[in-house]
DRENTORKOL-3810 file (N, C-alpha, C; in nm, 4 decimals):
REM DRENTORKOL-3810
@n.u->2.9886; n.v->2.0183; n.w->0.4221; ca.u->2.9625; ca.v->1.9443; ca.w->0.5423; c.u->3.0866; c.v->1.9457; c.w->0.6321
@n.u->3.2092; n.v->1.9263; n.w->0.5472; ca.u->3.3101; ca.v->1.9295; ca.w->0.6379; c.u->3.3210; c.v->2.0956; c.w->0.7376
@n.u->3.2886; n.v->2.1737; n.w->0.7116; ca.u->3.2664; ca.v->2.3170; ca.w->0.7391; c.u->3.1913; c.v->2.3024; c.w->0.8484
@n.u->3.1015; n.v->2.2355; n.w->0.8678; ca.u->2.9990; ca.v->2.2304; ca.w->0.9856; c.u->3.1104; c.v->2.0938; c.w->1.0831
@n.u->3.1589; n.v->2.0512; n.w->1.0250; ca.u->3.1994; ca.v->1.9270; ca.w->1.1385; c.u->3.1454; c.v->1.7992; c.w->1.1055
@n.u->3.0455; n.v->1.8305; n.w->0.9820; ca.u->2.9793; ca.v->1.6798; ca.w->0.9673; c.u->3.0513; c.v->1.5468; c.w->0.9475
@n.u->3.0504; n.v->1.4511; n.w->0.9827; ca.u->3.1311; ca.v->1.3674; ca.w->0.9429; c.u->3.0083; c.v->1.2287; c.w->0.9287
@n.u->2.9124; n.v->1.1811; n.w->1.0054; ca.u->2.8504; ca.v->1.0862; ca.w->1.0025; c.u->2.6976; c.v->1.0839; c.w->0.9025
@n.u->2.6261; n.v->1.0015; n.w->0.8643; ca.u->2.5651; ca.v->0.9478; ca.w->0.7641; c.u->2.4311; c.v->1.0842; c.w->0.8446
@n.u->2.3948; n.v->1.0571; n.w->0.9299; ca.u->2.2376; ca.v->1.0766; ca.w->1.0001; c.u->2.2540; c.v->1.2229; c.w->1.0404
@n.u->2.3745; n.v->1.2746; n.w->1.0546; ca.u->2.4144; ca.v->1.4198; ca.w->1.1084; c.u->2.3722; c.v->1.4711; c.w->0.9640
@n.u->2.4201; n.v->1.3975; n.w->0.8351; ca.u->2.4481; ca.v->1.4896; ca.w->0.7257; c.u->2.2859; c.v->1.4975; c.w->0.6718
@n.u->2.2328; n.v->1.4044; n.w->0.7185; ca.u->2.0889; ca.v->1.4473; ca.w->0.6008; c.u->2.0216; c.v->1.5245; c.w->0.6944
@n.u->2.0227; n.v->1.5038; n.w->0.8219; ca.u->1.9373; ca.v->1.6144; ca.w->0.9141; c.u->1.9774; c.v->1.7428; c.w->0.8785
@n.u->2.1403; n.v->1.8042; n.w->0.8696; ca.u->2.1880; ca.v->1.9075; ca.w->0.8214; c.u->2.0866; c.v->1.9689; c.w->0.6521
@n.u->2.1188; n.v->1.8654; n.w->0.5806; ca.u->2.0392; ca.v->1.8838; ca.w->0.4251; c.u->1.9105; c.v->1.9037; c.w->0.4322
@n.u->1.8274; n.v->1.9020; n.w->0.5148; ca.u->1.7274; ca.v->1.8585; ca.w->0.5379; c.u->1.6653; c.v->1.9772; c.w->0.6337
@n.u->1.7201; n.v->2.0235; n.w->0.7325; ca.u->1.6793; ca.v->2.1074; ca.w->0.8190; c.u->1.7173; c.v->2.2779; c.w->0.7954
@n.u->1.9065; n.v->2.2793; n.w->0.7463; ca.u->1.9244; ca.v->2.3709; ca.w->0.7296; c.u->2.0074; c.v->2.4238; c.w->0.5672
@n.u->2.0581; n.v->2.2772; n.w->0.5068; ca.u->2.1020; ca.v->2.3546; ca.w->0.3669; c.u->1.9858; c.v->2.3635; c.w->0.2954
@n.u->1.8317; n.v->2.3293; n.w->0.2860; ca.u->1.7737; ca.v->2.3431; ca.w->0.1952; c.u->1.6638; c.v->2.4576; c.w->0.2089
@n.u->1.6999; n.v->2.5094; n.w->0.3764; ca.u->1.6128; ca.v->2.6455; ca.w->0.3858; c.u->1.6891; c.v->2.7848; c.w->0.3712
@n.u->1.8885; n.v->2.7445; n.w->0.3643; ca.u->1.9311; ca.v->2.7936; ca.w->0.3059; c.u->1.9595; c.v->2.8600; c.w->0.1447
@n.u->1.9319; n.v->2.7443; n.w->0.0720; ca.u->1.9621; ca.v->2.7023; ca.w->-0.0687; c.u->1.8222; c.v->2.8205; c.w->-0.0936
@n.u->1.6828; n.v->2.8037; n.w->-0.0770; ca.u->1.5800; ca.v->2.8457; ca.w->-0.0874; c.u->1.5483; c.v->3.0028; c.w->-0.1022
@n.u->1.6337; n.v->3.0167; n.w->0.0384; ca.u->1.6070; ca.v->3.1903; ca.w->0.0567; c.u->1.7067; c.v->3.2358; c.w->-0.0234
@n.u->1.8050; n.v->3.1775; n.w->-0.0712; ca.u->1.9234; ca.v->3.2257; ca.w->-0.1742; c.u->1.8803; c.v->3.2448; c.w->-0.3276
@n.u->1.8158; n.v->3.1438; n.w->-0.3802; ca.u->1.7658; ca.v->3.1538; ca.w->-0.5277; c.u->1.6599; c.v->3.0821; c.w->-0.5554
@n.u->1.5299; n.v->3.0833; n.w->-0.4585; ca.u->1.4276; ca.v->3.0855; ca.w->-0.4957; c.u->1.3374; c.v->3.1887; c.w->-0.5049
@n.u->1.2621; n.v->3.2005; n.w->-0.6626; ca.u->1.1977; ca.v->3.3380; ca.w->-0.7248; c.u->1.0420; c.v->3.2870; c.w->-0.7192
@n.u->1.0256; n.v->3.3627; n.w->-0.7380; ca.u->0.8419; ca.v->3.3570; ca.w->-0.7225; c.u->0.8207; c.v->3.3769; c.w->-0.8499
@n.u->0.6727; n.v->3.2835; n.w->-0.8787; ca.u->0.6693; ca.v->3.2297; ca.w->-1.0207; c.u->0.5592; c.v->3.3444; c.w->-1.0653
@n.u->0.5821; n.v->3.3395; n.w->-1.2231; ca.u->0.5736; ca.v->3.4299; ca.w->-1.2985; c.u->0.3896; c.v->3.4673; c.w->-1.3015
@n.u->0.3344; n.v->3.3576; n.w->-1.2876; ca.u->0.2005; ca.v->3.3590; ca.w->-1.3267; c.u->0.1393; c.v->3.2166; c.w->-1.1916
@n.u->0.0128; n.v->3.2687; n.w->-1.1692; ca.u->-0.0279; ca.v->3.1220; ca.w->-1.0532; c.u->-0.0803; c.v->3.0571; c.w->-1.1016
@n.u->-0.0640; n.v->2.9062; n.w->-1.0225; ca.u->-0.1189; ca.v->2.7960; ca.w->-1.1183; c.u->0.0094; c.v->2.6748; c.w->-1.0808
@n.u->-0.0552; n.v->2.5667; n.w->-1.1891; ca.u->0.0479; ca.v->2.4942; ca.w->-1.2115; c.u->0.1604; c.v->2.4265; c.w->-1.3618
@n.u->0.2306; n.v->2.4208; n.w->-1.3510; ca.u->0.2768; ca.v->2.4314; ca.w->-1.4884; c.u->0.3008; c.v->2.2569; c.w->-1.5070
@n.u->0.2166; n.v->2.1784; n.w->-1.4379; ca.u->0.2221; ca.v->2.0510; ca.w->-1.5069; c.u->0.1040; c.v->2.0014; c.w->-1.5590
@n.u->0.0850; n.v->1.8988; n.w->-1.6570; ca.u->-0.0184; ca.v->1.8981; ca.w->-1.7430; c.u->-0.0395; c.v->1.7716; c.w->-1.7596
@n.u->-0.1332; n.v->1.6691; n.w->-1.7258; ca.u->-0.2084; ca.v->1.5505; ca.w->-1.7683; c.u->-0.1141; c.v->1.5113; c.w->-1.8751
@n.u->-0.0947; n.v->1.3866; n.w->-1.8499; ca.u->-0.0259; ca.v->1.2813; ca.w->-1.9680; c.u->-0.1059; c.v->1.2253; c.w->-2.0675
@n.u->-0.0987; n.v->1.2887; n.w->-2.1890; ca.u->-0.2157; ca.v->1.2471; ca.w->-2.2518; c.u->-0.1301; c.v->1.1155; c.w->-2.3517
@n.u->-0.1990; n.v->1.0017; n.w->-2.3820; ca.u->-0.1521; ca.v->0.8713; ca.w->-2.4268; c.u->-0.1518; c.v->0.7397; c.w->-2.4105
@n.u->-0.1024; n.v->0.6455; n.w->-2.4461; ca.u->-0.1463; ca.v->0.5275; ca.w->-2.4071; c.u->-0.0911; c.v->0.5062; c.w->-2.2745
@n.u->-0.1284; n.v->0.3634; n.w->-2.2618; ca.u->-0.0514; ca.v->0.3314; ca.w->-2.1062; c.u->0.0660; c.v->0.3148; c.w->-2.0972
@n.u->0.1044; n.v->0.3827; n.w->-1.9673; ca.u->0.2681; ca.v->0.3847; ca.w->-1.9417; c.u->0.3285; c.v->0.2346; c.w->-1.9293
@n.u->0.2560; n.v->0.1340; n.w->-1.8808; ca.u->0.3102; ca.v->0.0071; ca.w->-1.8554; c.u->0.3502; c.v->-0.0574; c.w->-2.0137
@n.u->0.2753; n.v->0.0159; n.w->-2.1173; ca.u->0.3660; ca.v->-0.0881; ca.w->-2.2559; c.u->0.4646; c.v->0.0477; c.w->-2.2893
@n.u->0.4802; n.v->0.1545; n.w->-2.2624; ca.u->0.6256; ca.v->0.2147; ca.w->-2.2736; c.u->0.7356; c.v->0.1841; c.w->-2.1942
@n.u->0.7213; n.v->0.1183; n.w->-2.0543; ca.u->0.7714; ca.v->0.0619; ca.w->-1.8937; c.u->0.7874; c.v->-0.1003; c.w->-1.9214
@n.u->0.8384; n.v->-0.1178; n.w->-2.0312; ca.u->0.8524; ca.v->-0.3017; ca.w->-2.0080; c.u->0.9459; c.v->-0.3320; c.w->-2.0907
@n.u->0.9751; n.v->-0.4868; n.w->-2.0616; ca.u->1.0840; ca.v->-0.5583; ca.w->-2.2005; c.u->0.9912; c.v->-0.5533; c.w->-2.2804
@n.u->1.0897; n.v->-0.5040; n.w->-2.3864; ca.u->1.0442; ca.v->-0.5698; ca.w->-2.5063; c.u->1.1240; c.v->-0.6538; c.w->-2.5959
@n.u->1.0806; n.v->-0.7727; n.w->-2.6701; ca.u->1.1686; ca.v->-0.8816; ca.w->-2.7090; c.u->1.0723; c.v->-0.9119; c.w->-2.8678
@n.u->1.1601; n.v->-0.8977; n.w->-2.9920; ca.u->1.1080; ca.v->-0.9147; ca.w->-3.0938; c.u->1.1308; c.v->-1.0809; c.w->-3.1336
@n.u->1.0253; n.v->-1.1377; n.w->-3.1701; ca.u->1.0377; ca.v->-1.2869; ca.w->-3.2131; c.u->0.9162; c.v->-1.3034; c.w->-3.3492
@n.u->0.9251; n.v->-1.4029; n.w->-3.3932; ca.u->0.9234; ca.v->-1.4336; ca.w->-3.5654; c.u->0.7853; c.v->-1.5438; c.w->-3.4973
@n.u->0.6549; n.v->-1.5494; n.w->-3.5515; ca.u->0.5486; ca.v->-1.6222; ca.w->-3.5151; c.u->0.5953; c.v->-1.7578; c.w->-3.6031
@n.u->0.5999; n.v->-1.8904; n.w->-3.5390; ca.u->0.6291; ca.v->-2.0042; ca.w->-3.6076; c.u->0.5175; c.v->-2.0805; c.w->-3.6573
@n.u->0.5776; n.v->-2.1882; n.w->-3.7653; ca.u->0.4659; ca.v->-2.2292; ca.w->-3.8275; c.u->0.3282; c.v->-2.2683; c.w->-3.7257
@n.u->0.3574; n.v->-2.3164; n.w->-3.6240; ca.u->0.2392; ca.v->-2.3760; ca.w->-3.5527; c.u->0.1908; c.v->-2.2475; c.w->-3.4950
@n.u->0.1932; n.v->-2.1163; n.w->-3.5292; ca.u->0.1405; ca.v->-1.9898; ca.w->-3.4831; c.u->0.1726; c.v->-1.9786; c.w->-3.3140
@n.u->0.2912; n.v->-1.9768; n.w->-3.2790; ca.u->0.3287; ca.v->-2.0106; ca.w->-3.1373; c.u->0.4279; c.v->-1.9035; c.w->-3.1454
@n.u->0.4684; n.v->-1.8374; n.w->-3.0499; ca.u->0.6105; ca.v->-1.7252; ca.w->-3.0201; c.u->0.6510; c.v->-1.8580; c.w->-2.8979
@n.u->0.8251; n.v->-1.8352; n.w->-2.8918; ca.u->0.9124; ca.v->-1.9041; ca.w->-2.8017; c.u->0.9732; c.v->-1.7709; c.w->-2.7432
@n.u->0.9236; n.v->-1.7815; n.w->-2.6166; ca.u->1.0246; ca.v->-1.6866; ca.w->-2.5164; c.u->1.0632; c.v->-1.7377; c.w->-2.4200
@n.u->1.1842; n.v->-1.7204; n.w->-2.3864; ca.u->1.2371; ca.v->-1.7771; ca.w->-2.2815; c.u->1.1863; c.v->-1.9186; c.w->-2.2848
@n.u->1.1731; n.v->-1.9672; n.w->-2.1823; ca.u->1.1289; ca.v->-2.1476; ca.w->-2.1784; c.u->0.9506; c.v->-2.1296; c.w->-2.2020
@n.u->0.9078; n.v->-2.0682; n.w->-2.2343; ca.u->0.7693; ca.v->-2.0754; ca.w->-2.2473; c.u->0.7334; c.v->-2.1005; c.w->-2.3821
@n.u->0.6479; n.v->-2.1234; n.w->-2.4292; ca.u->0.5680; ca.v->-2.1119; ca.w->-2.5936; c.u->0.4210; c.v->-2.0521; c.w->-2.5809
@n.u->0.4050; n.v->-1.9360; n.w->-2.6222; ca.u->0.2979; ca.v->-1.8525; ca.w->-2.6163; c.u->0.2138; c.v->-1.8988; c.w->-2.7358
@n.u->0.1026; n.v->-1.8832; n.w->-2.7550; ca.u->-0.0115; ca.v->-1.9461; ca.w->-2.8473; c.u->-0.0855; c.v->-1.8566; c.w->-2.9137
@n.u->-0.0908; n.v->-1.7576; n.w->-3.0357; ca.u->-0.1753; ca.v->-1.6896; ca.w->-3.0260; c.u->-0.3053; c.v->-1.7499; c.w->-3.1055
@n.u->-0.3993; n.v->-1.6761; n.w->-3.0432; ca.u->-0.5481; ca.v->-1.7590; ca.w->-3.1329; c.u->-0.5354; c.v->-1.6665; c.w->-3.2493
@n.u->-0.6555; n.v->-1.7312; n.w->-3.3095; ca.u->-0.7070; ca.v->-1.6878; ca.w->-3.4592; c.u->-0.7889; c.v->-1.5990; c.w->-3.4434
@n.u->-0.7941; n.v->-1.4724; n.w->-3.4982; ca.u->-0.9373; ca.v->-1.3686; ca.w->-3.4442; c.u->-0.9745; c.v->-1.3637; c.w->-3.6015
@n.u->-1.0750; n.v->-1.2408; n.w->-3.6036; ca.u->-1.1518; ca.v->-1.2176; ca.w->-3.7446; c.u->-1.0924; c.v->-1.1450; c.w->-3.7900
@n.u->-0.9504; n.v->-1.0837; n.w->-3.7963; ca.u->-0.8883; ca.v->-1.0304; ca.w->-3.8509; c.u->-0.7373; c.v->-1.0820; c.w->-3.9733
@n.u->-0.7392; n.v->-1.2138; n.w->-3.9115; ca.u->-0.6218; ca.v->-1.2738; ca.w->-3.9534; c.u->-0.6387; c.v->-1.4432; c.w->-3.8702
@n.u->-0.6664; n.v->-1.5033; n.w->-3.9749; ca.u->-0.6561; ca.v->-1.7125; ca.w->-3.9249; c.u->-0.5712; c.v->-1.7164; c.w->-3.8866
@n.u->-0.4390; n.v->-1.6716; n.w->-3.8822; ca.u->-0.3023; ca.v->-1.6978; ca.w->-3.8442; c.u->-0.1836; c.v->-1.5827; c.w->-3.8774
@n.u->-0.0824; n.v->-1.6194; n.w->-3.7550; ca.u->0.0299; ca.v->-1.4779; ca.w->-3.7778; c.u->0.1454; c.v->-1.5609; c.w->-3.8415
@n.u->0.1406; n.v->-1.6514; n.w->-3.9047; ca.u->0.2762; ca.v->-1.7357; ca.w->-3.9049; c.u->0.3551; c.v->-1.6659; c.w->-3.9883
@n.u->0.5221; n.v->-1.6448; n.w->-3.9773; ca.u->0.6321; ca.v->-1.5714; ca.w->-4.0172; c.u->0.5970; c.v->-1.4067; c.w->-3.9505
@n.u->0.5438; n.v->-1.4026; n.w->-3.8958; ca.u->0.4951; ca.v->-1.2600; ca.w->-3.8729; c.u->0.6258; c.v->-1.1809; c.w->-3.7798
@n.u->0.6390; n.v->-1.0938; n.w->-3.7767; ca.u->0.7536; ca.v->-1.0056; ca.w->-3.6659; c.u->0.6663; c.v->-0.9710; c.w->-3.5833
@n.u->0.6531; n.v->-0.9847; n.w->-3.4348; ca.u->0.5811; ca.v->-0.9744; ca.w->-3.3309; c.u->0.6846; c.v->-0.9182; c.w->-3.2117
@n.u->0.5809; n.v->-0.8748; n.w->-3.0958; ca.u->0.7053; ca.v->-0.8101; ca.w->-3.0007; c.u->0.6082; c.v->-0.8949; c.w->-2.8689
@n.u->0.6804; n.v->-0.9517; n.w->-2.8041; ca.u->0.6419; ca.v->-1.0095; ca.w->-2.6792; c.u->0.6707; c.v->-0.8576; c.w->-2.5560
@n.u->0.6058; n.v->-0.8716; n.w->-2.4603; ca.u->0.6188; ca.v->-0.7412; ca.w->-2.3654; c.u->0.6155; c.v->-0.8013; c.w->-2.2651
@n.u->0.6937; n.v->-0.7999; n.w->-2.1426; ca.u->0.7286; ca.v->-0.8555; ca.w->-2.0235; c.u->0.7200; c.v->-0.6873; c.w->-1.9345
@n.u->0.6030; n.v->-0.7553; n.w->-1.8128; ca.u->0.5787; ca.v->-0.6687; ca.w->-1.7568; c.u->0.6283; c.v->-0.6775; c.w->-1.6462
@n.u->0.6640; n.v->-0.5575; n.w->-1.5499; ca.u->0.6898; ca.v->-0.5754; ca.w->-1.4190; c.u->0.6558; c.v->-0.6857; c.w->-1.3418
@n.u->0.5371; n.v->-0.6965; n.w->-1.3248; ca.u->0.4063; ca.v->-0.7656; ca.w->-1.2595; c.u->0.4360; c.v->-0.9484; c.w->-1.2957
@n.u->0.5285; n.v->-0.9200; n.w->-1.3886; ca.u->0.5489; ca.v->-1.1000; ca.w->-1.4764; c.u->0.3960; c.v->-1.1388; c.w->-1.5917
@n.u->0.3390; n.v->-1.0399; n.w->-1.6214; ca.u->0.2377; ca.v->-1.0707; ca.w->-1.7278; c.u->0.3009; c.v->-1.0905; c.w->-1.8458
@n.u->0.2853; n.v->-1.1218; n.w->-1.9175; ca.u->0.3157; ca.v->-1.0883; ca.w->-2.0914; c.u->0.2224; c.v->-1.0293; c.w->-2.1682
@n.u->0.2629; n.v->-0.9740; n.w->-2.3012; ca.u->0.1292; ca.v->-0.9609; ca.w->-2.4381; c.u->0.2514; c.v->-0.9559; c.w->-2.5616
@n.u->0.1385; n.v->-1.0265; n.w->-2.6464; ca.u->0.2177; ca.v->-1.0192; ca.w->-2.7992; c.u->0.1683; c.v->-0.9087; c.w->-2.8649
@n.u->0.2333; n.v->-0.8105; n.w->-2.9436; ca.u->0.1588; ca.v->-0.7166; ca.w->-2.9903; c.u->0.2843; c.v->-0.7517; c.w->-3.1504
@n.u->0.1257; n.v->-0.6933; n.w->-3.2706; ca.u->0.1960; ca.v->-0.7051; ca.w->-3.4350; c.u->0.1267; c.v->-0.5226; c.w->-3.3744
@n.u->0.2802; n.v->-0.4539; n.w->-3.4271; ca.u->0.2489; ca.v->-0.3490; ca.w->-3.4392; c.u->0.1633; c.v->-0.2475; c.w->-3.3376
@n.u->0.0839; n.v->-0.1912; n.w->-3.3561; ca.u->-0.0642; ca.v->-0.1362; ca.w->-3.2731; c.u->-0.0983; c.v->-0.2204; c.w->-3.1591
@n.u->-0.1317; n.v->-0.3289; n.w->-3.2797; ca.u->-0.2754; ca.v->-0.4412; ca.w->-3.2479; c.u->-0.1835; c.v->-0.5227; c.w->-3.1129
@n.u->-0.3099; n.v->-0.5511; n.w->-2.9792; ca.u->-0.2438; ca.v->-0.6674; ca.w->-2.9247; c.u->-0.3058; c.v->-0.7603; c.w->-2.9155
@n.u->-0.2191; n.v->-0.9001; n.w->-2.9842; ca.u->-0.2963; ca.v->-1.0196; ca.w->-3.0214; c.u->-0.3312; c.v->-1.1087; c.w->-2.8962
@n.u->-0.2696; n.v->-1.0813; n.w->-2.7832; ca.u->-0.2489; ca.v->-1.1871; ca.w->-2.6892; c.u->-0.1912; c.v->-1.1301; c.w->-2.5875
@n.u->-0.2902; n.v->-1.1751; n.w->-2.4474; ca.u->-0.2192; ca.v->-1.1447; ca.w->-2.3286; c.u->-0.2169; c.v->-1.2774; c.w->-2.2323
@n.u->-0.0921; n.v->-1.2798; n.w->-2.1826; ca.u->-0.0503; ca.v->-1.3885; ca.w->-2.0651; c.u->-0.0763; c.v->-1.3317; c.w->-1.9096
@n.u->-0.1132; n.v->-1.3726; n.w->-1.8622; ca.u->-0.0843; ca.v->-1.3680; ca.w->-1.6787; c.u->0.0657; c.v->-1.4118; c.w->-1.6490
@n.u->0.0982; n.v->-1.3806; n.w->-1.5383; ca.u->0.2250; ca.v->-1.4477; ca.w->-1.4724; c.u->0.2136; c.v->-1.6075; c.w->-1.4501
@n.u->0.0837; n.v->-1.6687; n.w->-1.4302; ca.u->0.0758; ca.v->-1.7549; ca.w->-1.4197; c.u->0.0418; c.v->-1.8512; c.w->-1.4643
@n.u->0.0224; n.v->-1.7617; n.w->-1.6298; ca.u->0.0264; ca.v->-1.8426; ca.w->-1.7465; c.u->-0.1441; c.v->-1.9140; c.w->-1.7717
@n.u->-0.2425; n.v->-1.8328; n.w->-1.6917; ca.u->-0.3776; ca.v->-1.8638; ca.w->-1.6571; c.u->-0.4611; c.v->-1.7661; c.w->-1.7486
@n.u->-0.4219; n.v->-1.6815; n.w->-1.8645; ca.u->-0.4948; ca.v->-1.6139; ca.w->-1.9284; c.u->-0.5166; c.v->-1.4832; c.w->-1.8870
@n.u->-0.4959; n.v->-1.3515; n.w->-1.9823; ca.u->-0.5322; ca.v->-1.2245; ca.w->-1.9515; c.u->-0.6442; c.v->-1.1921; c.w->-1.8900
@n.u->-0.6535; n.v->-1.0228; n.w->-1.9104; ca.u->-0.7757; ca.v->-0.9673; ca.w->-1.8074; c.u->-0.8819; c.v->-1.0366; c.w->-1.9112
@n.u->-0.9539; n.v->-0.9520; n.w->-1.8154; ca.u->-1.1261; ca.v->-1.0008; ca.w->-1.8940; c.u->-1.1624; c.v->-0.8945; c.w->-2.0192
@n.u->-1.2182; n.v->-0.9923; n.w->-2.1456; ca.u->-1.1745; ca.v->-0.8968; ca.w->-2.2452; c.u->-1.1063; c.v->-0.9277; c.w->-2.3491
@n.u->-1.0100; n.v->-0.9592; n.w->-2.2991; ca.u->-0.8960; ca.v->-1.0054; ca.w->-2.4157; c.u->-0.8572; c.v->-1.1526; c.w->-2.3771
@n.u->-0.8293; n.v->-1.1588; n.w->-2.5254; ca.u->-0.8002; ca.v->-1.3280; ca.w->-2.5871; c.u->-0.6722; c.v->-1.3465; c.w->-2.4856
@n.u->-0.6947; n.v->-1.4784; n.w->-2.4308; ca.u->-0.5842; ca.v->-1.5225; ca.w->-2.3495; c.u->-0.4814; c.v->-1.5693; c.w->-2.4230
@n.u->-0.3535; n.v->-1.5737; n.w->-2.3791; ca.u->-0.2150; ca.v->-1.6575; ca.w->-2.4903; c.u->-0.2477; c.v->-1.8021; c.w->-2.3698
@n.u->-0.2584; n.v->-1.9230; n.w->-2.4848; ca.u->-0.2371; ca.v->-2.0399; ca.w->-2.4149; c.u->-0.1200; c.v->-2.0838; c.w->-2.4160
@n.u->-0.0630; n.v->-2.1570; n.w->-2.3019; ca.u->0.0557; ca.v->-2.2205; ca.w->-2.3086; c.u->0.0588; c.v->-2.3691; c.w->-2.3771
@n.u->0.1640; n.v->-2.3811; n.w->-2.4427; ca.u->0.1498; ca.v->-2.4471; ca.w->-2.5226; c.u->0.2594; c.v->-2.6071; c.w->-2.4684
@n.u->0.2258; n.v->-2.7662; n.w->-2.4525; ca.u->0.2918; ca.v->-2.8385; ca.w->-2.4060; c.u->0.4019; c.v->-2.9100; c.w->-2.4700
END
């Protein structure tokens, strides 16, 4: 940039922008081997529980996780009356949702507003 005279913020990206990258291009860009595209569908679960906190906590006797100032509740399903002593992972989402997940399974989802997950799944109640 100094070569051209550039010195200011708005000169330099118009420069990058207009003429180093149609430079850069005709210099060492090759034409691809075969046509098509070489990217491919993400096959897997959802990106938002690979994209979040995750925070490991111990299910207490009253079957409750403590995060942060909250106390999450999980219910009883037909799989298990209760998680108590259990190792659980709370998941804090962008969005401010939560979910408790043992492993796989997810036992419990929060809203941000502490009003119960989507439709579907067992809500985490807050607990007073």
């Amino acid at each position: 940039m100094a070569l051209h005279g550039i010195t200011e913020m708005e000169a330099a990206n118009w420069f990058i922008r207009e003429e180093y990258r149609k430079r850069y291009n005709e210099k060492f860009q090759v034409a691809a081997q075969e046509e098509g595209t070489a990217f491919v569908a993400r096959v897997g679960g959802d990106l938002s529980d690979i994209l979040c906190e995750r925070h490991e906590r111990t299910v207490g006797s009253d079957n409750c996780v403590k995060f942060e100032k909250r106390t999450l509740q999980i219910p009883a399903d037909k799989h298990r009356c209760h998680d108590v002593k259990a190792k659980v992972e709370v998941h804090r989402y962008p969005d401010g949702r939560m979910a408790v997940f043992h492993g796989p399974r997810r036992l419990a989802d929060d809203t941000a507003a502490g009003k119960g997950g989507e439709s579907g799944r067992r809500a985490v109640e807050k607990v007073a």
